[in-house]
C-alpha positions, 0 to 999 in steps of 0.5 A: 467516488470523485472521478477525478481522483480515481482517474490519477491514480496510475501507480502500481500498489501491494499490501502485506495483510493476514486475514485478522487485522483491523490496520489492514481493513483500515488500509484498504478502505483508504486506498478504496476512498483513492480509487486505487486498485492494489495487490493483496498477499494474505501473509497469514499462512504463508510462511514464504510470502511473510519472510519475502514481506519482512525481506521488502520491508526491512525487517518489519513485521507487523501488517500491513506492510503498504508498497507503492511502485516497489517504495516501502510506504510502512503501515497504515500509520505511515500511509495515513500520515502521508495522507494528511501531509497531501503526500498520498496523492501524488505517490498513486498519481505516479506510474510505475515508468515514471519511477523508474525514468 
């Protein structure tokens, strides 16, 4: 893993997951690849946890459901999409504060 890379990333990220999902494997593979750290919540059983989900996301239910420092990223679609645009990068290099400045 590239130092350099894992060194940048200073933003808080969560991912809306259930055990069985290929999109979730692949989402967190790729934030592994970033060297970001993230926290997971398994929706898969936890009915209060999927409605907060669908809540933070706008109604949208499918998973993963990615956020990056409180921003709804979408899915693994959308966060891979960023991720070709070179839009990825500078999201995780972001720290938490300096959103919120």
């Amino acid at each position: 893993m590239n130092n350099a890379i894992q060194n940048t990333v200073r933003a808080h990220v969560e991912i809306y997951t259930t055990p069985i999902c290929p999109y979730c494997v692949r989402a967190k593979a790729l934030l592994k690849l970033k060297g970001a750290s993230y926290a997971e919540h398994n929706v898969g059983m936890d009915r209060a946890a999927w409605e907060h989900m669908v809540e933070r996301a706008h109604g949208r239910r499918s998973v993963p459901q990615i956020f990056i420092n409180d921003r709804h990223i979408g899915g693994f679609d959308d966060m891979d999409a960023l991720n070709r645009r070179g839009e990825l990068d500078p999201l995780l290099a972001q720290s938490p504060e300096e959103v919120d400045a």
